[in-house]
TORKE-231506 format. One record per atom (N, C-alpha, C): x, y, z. Coordinates in steps of 0.1 Angstrom, whole numbers, plus 2048, in hexadecimal, padded with zeros to 3 digits. Layout:
BEGIN
XYZ/...
***
This chain:
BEGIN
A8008340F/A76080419/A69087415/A5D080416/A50085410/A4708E41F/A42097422/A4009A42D/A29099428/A22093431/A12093426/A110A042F/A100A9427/A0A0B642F/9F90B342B/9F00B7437/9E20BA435/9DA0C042E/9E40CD42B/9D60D241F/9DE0D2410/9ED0CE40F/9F60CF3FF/9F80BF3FB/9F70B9407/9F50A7407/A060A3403/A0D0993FD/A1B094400/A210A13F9/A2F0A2401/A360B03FA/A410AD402/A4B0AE3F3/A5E0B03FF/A5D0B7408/A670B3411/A6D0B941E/A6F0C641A/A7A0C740D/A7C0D340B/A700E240A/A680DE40B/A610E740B/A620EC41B/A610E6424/A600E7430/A6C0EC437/A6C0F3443/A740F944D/A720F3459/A7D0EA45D/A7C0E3469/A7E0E747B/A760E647F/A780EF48E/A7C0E5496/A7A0D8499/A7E0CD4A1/A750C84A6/A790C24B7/A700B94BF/A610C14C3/A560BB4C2/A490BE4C4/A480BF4D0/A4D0B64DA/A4B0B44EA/A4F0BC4F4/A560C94F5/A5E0CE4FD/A550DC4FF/A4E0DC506/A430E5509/A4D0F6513/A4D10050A/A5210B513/A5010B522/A5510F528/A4F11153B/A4D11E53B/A4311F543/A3B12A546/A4A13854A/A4D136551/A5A13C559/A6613E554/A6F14255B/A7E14255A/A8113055E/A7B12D568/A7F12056D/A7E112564/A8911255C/A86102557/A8A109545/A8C113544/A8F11B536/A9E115533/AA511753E/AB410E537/AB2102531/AAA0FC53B/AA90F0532/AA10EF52A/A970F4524/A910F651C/A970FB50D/A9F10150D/AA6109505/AB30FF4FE/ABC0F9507/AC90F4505/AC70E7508/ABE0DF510/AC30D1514/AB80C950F/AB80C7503/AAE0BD4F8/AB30B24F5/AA70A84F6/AAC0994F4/AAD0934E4/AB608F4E3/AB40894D6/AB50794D2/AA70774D1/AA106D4D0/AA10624C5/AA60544C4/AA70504B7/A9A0434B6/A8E0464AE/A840404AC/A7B04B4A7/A6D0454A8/A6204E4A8/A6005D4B3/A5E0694AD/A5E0724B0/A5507F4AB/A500854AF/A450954A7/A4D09D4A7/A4F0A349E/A560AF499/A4D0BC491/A520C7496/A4A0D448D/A500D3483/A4D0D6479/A4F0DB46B/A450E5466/A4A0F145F/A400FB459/A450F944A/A370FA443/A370F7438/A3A10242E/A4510D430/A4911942A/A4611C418/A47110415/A43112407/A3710B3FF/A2B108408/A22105405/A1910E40B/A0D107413/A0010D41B/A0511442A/A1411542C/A1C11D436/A1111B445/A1210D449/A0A10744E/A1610445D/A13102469/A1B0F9474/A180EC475/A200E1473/A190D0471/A200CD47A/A1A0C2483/A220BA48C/A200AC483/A310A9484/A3209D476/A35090481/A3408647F/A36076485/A4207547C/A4D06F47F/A5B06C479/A62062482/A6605947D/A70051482/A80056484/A85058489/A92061487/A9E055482/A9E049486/AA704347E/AA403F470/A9603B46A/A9403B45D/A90048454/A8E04F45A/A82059451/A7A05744E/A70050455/A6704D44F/A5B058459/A5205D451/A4F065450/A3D05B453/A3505945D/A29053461/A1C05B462/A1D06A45E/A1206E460/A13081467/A0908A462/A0F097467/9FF09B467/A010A446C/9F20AF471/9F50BE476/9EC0C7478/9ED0D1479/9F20D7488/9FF0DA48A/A010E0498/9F60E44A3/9EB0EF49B/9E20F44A3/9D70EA4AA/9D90DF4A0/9C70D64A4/9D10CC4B0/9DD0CA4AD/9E60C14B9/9E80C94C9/9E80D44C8/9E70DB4D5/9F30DE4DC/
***
């Protein structure tokens, strides 16, 4: 799988360290941390995922991925995604 990082441009996965789903925003509180923590959906289609790019520009990318093909649609930098 080819990941287009933004500033090293296409580069194996293998370079990268995978953190998961992009959508699941921490809660402020104790309230909502269980689920937060342990009860994640797993989704089969299009999906954002973190990946850090540990052996390149050691960058946070939120990547576009299909989860049943791999295919892999497009990524950008965590920080400018919010």
């Amino acid at each position: 799988m080819r990941i287009p990082c933004p500033f090293c441009g296409d580069r194996d996965a293998q370079e990268f360290v995978y953190r998961g789903d992009a959508a699941p925003r921490r809660p402020d509180g104790d309230e909502g941390m269980f689920d937060y923590v342990y009860l994640r959906e797993n989704p089969a289609g299009p999906i954002r995922e973190h990946w850090y790019h540990a052996q390149g520009c050691r960058n946070w990318l939120v990547v576009a991925r299909d989860t049943r093909t791999h295919r892999v649609s497009g990524a950008q930098l965590a920080a400018e995604v919010g």
